[in-house]
Legacy VTK file of the C-alpha trace (Angstrom):
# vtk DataFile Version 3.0
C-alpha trace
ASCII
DATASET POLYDATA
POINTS 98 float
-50.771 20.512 22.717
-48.905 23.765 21.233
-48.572 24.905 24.633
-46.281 21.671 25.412
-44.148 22.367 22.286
-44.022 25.700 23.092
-42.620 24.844 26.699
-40.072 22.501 25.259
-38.980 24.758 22.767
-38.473 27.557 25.349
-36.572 25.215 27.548
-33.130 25.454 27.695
-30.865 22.635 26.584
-28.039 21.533 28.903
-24.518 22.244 27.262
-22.703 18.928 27.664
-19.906 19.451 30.115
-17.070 17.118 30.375
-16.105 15.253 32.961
-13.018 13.223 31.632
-9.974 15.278 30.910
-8.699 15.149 27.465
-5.172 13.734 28.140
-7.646 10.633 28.935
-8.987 10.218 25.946
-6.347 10.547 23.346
-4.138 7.315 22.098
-0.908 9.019 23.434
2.777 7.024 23.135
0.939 3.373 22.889
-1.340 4.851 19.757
1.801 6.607 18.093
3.828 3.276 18.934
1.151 1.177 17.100
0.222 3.486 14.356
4.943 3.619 13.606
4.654 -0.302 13.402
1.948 -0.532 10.980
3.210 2.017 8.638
6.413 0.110 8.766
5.240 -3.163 8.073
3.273 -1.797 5.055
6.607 -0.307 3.671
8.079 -3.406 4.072
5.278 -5.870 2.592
5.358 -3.558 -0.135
8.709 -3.706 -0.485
8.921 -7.621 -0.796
5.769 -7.979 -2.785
7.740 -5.702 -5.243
11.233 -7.999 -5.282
8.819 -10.838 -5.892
7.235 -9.436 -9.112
10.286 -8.384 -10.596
11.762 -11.735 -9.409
8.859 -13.823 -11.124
8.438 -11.532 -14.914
12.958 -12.327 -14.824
11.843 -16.057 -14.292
9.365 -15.761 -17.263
11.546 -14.045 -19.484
14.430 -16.026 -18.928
11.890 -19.291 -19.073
11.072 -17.900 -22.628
14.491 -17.325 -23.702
15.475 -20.662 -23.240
12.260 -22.394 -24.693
13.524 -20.564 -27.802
16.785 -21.679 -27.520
15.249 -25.568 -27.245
13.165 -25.096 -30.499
16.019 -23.595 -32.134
14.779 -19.695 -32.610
17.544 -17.768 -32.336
17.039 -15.136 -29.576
18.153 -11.094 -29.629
17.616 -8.453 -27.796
13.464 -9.691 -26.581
13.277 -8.471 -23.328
14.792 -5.040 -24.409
12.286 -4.859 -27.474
9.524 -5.741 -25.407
10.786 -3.563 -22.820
10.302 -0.590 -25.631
7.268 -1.795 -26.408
5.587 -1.807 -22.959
7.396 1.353 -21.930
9.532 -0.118 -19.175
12.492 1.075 -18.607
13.741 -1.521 -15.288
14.559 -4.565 -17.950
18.380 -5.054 -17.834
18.334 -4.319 -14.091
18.912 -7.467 -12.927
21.207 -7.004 -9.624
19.532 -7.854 -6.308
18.914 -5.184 -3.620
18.998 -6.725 -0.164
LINES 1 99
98 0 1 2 3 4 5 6 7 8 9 10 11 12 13 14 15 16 17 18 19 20 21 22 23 24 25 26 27 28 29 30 31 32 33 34 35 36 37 38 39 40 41 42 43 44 45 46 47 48 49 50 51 52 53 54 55 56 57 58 59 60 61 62 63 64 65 66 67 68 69 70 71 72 73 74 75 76 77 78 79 80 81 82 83 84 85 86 87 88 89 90 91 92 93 94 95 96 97
């Protein structure tokens, strides 16, 4: 039995040789193409999923402003304490990018 190990120990391995050229086997233009469009659409879902959280907390701020204003509190500056508060400093930028 150690003579069998020993054999197949001694023997030589093969060294894997390749038969497909490398140019084959990379992604090339279509991989770079697909990999551009991805990245892209990421920027721009992040981008809108962005403009649509900012959109919705100015919806809920202005919803509580005018709550107060229909039970008769008298409203100031809330967003911009809050804003101090929370350590934001976007409140006040209300323009739209698009």
């Amino acid at each position: 039995m150690s003579t069998i190990l020993a054999a197949l120990a001694a023997a030589p391995s093969p060294s894997p040789t390749s038969t497909v050229p490398d140019v084959d086997v990379t992604p090339g233009v279509a991989g770079f193409i697909a990999i551009a469009v991805v990245a892209v659409v990421t920027i721009l879902l992040v981008i809108d999923m962005t403009r649509r959280i900012r959109r919705t907390r100015y919806r809920a701020e202005i919803r509580e402003r005018l709550e107060a204003e229909a039970n008769g509190e008298t409203v100031t500056d809330e967003p911009e304490r809050r804003a101090a508060e929370d350590g934001r400093a976007d409140v006040g930028d209300d323009t739209e990018r698009g």
